[in-house]
C-alpha positions as CSV (number, residue, x, y, z in Angstrom):
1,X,-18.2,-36.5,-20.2
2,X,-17.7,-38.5,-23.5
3,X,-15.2,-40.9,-24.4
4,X,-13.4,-37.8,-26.2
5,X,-14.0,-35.5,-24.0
6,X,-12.2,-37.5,-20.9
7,X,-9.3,-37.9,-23.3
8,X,-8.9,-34.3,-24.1
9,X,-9.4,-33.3,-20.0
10,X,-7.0,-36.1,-19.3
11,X,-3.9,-35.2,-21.8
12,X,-4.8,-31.0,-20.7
13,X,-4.4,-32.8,-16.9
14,X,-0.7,-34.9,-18.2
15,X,0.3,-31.7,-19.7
16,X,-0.6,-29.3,-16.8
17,X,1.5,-31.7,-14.8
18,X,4.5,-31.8,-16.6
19,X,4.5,-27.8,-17.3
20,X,4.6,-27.0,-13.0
21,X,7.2,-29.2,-13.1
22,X,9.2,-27.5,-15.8
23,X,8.3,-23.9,-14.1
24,X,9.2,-25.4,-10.9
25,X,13.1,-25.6,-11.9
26,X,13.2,-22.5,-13.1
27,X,15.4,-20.4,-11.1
28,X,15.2,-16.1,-10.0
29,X,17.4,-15.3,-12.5
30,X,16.0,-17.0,-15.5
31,X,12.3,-15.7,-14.7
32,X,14.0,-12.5,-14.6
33,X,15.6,-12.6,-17.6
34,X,13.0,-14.4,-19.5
35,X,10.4,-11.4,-18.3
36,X,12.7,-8.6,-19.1
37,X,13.5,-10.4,-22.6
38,X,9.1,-10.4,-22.9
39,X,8.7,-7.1,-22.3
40,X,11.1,-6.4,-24.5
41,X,9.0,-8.5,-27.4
42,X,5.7,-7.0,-25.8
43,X,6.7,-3.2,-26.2
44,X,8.0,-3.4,-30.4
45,X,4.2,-5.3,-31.0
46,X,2.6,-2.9,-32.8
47,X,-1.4,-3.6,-30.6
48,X,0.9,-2.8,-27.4
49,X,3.1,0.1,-28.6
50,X,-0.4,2.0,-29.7
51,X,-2.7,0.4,-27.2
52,X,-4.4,3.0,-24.4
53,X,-5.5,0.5,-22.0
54,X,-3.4,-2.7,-21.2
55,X,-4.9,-5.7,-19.3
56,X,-1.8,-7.4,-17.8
57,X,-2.3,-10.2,-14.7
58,X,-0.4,-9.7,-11.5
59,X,1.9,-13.1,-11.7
60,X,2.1,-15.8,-9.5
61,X,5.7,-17.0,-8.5
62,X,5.7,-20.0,-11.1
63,X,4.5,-17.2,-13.6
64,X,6.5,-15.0,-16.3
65,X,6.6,-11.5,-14.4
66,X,4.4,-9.0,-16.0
67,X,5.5,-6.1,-13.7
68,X,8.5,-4.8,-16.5
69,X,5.6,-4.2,-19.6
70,X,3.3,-3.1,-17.0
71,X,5.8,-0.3,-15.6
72,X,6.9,0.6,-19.1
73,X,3.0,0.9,-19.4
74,X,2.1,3.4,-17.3
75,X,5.6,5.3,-18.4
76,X,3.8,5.7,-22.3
77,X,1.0,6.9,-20.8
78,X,-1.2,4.1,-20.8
79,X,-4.4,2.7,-18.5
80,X,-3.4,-0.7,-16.9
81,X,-6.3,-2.9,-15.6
82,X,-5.7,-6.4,-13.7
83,X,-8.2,-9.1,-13.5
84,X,-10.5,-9.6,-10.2
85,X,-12.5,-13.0,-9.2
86,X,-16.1,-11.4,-9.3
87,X,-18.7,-11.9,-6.8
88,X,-20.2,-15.5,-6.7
89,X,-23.6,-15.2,-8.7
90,X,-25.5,-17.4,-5.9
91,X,-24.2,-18.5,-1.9
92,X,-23.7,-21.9,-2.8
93,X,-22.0,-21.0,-6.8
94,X,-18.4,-22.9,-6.8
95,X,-15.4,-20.8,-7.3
96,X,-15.5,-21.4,-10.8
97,X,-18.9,-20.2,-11.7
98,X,-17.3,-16.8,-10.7
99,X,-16.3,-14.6,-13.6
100,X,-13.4,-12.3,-14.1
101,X,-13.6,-8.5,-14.0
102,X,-11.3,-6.2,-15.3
103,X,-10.3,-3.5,-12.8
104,X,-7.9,-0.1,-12.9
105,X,-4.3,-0.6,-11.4
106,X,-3.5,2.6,-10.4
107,X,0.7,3.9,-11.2
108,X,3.3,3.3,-8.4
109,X,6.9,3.3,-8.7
110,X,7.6,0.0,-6.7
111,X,9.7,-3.1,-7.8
112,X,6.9,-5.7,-7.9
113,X,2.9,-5.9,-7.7
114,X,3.5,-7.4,-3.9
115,X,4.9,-4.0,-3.5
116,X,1.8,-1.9,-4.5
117,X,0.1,-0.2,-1.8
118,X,-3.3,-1.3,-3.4
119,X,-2.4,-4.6,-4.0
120,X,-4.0,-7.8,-2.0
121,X,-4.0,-11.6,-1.4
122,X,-7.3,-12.8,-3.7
123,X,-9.2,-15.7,-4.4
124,X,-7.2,-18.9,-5.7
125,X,-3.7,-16.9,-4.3
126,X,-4.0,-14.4,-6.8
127,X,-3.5,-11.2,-5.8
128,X,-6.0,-8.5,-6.2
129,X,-6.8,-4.7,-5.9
130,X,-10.0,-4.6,-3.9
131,X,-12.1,-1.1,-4.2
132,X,-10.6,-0.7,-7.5
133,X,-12.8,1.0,-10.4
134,X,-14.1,-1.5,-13.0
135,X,-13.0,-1.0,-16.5
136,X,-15.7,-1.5,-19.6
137,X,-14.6,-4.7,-21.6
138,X,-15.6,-2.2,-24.9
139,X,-12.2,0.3,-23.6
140,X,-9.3,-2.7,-23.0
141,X,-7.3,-2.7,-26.3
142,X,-5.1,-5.4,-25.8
143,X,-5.2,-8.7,-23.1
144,X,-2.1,-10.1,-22.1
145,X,-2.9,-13.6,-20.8
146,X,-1.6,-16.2,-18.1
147,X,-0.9,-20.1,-19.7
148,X,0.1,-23.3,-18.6
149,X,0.8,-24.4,-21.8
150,X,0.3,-22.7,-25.7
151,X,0.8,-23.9,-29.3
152,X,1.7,-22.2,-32.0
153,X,-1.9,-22.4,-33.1
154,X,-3.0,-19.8,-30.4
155,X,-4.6,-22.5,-28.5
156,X,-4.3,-22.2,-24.8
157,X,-4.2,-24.2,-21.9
158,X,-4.8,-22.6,-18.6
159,X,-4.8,-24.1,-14.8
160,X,-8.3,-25.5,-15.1
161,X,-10.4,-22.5,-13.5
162,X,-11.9,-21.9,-17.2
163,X,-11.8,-18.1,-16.1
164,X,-9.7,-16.7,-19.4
165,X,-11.4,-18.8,-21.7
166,X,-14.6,-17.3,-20.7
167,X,-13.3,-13.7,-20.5
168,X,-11.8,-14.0,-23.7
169,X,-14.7,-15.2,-25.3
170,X,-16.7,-12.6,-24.2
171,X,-18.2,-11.1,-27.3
172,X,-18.3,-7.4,-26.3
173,X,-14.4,-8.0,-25.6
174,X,-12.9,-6.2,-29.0
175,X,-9.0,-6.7,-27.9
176,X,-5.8,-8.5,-28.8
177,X,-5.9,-11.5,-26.9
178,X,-1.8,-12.1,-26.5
179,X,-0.6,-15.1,-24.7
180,X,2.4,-14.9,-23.1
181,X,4.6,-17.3,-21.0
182,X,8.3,-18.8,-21.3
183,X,9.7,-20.0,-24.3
184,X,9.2,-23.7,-22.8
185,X,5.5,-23.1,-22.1
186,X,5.3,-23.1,-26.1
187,X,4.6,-26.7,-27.3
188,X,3.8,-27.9,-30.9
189,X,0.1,-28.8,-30.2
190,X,-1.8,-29.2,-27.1
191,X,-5.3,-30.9,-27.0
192,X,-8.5,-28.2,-27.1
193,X,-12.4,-28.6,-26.3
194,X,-15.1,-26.5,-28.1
195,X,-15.0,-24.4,-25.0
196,X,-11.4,-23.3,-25.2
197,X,-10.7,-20.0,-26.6
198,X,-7.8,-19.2,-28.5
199,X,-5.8,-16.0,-28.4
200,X,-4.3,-13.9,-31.5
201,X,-0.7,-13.6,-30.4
202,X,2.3,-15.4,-29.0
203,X,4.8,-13.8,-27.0
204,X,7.5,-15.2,-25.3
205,X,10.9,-14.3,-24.2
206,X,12.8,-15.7,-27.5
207,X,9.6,-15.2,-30.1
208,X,6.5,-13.4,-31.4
209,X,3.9,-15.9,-33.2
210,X,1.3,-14.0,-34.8
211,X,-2.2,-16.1,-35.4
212,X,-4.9,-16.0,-38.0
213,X,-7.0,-14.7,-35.2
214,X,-10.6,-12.7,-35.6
215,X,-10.4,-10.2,-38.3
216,X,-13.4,-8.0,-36.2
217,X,-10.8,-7.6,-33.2
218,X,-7.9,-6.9,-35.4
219,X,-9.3,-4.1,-37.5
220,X,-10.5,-2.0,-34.2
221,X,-8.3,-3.1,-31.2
222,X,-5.5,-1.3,-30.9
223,X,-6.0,2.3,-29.8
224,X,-9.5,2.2,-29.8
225,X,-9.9,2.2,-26.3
């Protein structure tokens, strides 16, 4: 790496840090009511409200929940696909060489994703829905992404896999890309490399920051799909 590009992985590294510590002291009840307050947000945005199929993530404990949007989901009517760690393209690719693939969550009225019947331990502790049917990047109408970190730019910062910033760059990918985290995840600037992607939306539990994001998506995203 260059002399800049050390200095941008090492503040994303600093910040990373000081973010798992912040998540670390939140308590049940606050991730609770911070994720009920986000779906909240997520449900009067006008991409989710008219959106057919939803991408949502299945969170990890230190994670906002997803699992209120994603019930209120299937209750509109609406297809809900989950990310899955793809198969490595060679024996010896590293985890991170793997990409992401968008796959069908199929309705169940349970009171969190551990509770799905389909649902399984993944890659990186994730959990995943093996045997699940593949969904066409051309039919998701809105992404609602996993952060360590955002700023009220749209820029990003993830746990270092690169996975979403690839995803999300994908150029056959015609969705809202929507961040969402807690309102202390949002920060007024955090460093970025050419490679980082940035998303269209903010959403948290206490706001909704709209970004000057790519006029292609925007005029064909929601309901598309």
């Amino acid at each position: 790496m260059t002399t800049g590009e050390e200095g941008i992985a090492e503040a994303k590294r600093r910040i990373r840090r000081e973010m798992s510590e912040v998540l670390a002291h939140l308590g049940p009840s606050d991730r609770r009511a911070a994720s009920i307050a986000l779906a909240q947000r997520l449900k009067a945005v006008p991409a989710v409200r008219d959106a057919r199929t939803l991408m949502a993530f299945l969170s990890l404990p230190t994670e906002i929940d997803t699992w209120p949007i994603i019930r209120w989901a299937w209750g509109q009517g609406k297809r809900v696909a989950v990310p899955r760690i793809g198969p490595a393209p060679r024996a010896d690719a590293p985890l991170g060489d793997r990409d992401m693939v968008p796959v069908i969550l199929e309705a169940a009225d349970v009171e969190s994703a551990g509770d799905h019947p389909a649902v399984r331990p993944g890659p990186l502790g994730i959990l995943d829905v093996p045997g699940a049917a593949a969904v066409a990047l051309s039919q998701i109408d809105v992404v609602l992404a996993p952060c360590q970190a955002m700023d009220r730019a749209g820029h990003r910062l993830g746990k270092g896999g690169g996975f979403y910033d690839r995803f999300l760059s994908r150029p056959d990918l015609r969705a809202w890309r929507i961040g969402i985290g807690f309102r202390d995840q949002v920060l007024d600037e955090i460093p970025v490399a050419e490679h980082d992607c940035r998303v269209d939306m903010v959403v948290t539990d206490a706001e909704v920051l709209t970004v000057d994001g790519d006029a292609r998506r925007k005029g064909s995203a929601a309901g598309t799909g």
